[in-house]
N, C-alpha and C positions, 0 to 999 in steps of 0.2 A: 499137813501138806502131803498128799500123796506120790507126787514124784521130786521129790527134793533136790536130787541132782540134775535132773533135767531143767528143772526149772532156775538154780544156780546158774547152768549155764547159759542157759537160754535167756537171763538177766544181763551176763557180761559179756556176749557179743559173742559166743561159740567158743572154737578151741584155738583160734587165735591169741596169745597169751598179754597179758597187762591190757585189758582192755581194748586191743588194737594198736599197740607200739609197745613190739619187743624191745626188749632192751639191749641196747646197742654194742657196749662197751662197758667192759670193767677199769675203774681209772685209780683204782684206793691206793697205788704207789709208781714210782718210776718204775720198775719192773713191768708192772700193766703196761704201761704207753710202752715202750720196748718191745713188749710183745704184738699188741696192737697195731703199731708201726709194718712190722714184719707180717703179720697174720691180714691186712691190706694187703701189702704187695705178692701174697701169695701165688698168684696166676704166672706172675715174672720168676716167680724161683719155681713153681711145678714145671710150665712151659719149657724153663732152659735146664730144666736137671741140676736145681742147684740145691736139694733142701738141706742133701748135707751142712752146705754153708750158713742155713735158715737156722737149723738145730743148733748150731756152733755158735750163732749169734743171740738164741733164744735166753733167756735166765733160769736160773734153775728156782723152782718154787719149792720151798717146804711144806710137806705134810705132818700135820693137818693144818698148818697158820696159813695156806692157801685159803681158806677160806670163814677167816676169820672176820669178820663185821659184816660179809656177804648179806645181799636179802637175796631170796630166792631166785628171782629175776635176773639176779647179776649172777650169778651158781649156773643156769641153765646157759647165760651167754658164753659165760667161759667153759662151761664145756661143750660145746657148738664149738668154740676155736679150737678146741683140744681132738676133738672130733676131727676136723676138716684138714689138721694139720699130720694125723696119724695116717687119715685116707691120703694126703699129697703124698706122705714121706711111704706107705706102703706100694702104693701105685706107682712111686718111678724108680721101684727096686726090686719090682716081681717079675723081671722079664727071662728068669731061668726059674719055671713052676717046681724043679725038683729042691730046691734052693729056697730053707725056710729065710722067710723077711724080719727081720730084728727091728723093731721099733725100739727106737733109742727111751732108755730108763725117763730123761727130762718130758718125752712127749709121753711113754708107756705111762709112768704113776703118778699123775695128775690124773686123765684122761678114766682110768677103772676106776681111780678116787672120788672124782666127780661122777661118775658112772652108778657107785653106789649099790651096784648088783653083781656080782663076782660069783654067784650059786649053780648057775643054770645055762642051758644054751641059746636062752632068750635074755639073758640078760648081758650081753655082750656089749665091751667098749669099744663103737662103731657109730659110724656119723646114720642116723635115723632122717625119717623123713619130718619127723617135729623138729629137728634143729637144722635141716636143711631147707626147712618149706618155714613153718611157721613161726617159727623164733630168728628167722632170720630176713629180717628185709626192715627196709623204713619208705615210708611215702615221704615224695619230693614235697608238697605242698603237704606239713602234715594233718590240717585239718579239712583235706580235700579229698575226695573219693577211692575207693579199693579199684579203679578202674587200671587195667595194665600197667598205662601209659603213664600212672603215677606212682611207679613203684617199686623199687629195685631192692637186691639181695645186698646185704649188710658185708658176705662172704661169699667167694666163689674159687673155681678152680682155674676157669683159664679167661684171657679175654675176650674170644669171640662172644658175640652178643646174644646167642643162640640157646647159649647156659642163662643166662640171665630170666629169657623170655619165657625158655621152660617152665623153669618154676616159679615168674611174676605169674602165666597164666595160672599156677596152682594155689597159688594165695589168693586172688581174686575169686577162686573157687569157695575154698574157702571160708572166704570175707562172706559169702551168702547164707554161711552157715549158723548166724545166730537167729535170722528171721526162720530161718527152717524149723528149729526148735524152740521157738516159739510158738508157730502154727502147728508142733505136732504138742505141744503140749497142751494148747487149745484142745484137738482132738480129744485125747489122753481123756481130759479132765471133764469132760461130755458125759462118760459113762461112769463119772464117780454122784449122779444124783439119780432120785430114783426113777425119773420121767429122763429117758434120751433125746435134747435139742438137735433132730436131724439137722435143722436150717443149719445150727452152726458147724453141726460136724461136717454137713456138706462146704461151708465156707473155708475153714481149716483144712479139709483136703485138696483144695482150689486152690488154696494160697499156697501150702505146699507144693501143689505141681506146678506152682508160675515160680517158685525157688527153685525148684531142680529146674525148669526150662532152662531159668537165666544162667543153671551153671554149664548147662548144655551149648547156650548160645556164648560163654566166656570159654569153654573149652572146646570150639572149633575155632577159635582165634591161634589156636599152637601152633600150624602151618606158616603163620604169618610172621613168626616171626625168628621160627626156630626150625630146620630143614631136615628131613631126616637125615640125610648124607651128614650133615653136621655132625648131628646131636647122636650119631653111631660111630661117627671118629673121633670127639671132641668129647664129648658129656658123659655118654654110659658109662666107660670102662671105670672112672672113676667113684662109680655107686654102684661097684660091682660087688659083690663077699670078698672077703680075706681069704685066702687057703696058707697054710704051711705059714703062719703067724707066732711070732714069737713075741711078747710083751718083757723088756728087759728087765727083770728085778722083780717081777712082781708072781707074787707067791698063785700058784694055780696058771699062770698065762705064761710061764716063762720056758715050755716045750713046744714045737710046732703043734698047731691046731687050724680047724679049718672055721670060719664062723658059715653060718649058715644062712645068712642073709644079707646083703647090701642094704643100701637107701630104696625104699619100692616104694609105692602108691599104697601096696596092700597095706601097711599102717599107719593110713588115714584112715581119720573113725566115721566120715561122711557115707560109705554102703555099709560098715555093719551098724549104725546105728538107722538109719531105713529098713535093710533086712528084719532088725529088734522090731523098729516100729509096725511092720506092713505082716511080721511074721513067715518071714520067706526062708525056706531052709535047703540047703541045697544040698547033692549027695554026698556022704562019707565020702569023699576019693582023696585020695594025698594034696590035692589042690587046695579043698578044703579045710585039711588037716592044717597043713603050712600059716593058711592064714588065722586059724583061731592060735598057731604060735605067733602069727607079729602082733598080736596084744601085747607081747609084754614089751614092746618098743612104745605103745598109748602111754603118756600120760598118767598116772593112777587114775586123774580127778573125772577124766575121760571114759577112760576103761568102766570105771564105776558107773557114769551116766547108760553108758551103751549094758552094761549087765543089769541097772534097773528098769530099763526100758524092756527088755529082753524076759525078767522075772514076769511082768504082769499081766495079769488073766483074761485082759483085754482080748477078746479072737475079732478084730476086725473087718475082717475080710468074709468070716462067716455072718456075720451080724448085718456088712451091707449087703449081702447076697439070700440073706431069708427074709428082707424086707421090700417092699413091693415098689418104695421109691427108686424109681429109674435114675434122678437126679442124683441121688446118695451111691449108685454102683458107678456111673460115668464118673462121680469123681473122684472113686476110690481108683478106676482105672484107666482115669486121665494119671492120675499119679505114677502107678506103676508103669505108666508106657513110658513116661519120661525118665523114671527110674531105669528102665529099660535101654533106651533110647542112648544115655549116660554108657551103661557101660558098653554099648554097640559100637559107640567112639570110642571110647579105650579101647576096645578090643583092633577097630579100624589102624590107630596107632600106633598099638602094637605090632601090628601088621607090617605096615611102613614104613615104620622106625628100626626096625629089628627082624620080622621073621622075614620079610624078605630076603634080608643080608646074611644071615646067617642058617648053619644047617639045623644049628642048637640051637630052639626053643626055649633055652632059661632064658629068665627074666632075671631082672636085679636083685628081686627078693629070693631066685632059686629053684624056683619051681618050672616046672613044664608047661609055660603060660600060653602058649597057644590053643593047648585044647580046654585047661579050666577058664581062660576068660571067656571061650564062644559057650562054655558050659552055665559060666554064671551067667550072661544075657540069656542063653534058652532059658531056663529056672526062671529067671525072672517075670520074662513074657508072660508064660502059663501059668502064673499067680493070677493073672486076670481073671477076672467073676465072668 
């Protein structure tokens, strides 16, 4: 099998994890439901400034019997809660920047424990966008469609409804991601015989561009439900980085430090694994740089797809452009306009959500996202044959 990871996932529905239902809740003792209880009503204790009293009522779990009988599935839910409950308790006690934030020992050594990475400044115990986005939500009807309107986050920070919409539009996004890679592995597997089937590689590219269309036509619904004015008073600041972070007790995190990234878009593996597949490289510039570091916020089984896609010799773009089918270049570049297209709206969003409001152009993930996201939409355009 020549793309084995790709095609794993492109079997199980994308990077959506368990098939398409996260798992919800860890319930293996009274301890669990206590915490669960609490990590519910979280919106009601960030909101009124109460986590101190949340932490006071939280249980203290032992290491390592925290995760003892666990299957993996229930490992990544529980730290999602550990996750969400270190960003509440950091974010309604960073309001003097010079003044490191002490994450109390009960949230701090779960939280790096399930975290698993303590080496690097990528590997940081901080809420990511896979246990904010993807591992967190369930569909109300659950064997009813990824469509918005049926589908809500598991965990949030506050009640307005705004938080909610944001990221149901991002999982719907998403949700389109296993037919994607399936149509690209169609392609992919074109040029492993030794006669090239244009018919189907032109098909496979077709299909492809009607899955980024649809995540085009699912990510212009954000307006509708979520307002910029909101989601810059309410939503951001809480998927903002850590600075002057101190982790209680726990050996390497327990002197202020700054993390270098919040919750972002940039690791979602949905544009580098296009980039991988279409072969679009874009310049050295620290924008760049930043984002080949939220790799290490993917997933392994992820990360690994998008760096075998990335390794193969496949040159695409040159191979529909030295052949004289007009058919085979429109729909190498139907694809990349829609690729395109995709992040013109992020970039639009960005825009309205944020740089208008602010003079500072960082984004969630840290970077100077004004100028690399209209950088990554140029790059991309001019891939065109």
């Amino acid at each position: 099998m020549p793309h084995p990871k790709l095609q794993h996932l492109a079997s199980t529905g994308g990077f959506i994890p368990n098939g398409g239902y996260p798992w919800q809740e860890v319930v293996h003792n009274g301890d669990f439901v206590v915490m669960n209880e609490l990590v519910r009503g979280l919106p009601y204790f960030f909101e009124n400034r109460k986590m101190n009293k949340l932490v006071a009522e939280l249980p203290i779990f032992s290491i390592p019997d925290l995760l003892a009988g666990l299957q993996v599935e229930e490992r990544e839910a529980l730290r999602r809660d550990f996750a969400f409950l270190v960003a509440a308790y950091y974010h309604t006690h960073d309001d003097d920047p010079t003044t490191p934030v002490v994450i109390p020992s009960k949230l701090a050594t779960p939280l790096v424990y399930l975290s698993g990475r303590t080496n690097g400044p990528m590997m940081m115990p901080t809420l990511s966008y896979y246990h904010y986005a993807l591992a967190n939500f369930c569909r109300l009807d659950p064997k009813g469609s990824f469509d918005v309107d049926n589908i809500r986050m598991l965990r949030n920070f506050v009640t307005v409804m705004d938080e909610q919409w944001f990221m149901m539009v991002h999982v719907a996004i998403e949700a389109q991601v296993g037919d994607l890679l399936k149509y690209a592995l169609g392609a992919l597997n074109v040029f492993e015989v030794q006669q090239v089937d244009e018919g189907l590689l032109i098909h496979n590219l077709n299909q492809m561009a009607g899955v980024v269309s649809k995540m085009v036509n699912i990510f212009e619904q954000m307006p509708l439900g979520c307002s910029p004015e909101v989601y810059y008073l309410y939503v951001r600041k809480q998927i903002m980085p850590f600075t002057r972070v101190v982790f209680e007790g726990v050996r390497g995190f327990d002197t202020p430090r700054d993390f270098k990234a919040g919750e972002t878009g940039a690791q979602s593996c949905i544009a580098p694994t296009l980039d991988a597949f279409l072969k679009i490289t874009h310049p050295p510039t620290g924008g760049y740089d930043y984002v080949k570091l939220m790799r290490g916020f993917m997933p392994p089984a992820h990360l690994a797809m998008i760096q075998e896609v990335e390794s193969n010799n496949i040159k695409l773009r040159e191979y529909c452009n030295m052949h004289k089918n007009q058919l085979l270049k429109d729909a190498f570049n139907n694809l990349v306009s829609w690729f395109a297209a995709f992040r013109a709206l992020h970039y639009k969003y960005a825009t309205d959500y944020i740089f208008k409001k602010v003079a500072d152009h960082t984004g969630t993930g840290g970077t100077h996202a004004s100028v690399w996201l209209k950088q990554l939409h140029e790059t991309t355009l001019d891939h065109r044959i």
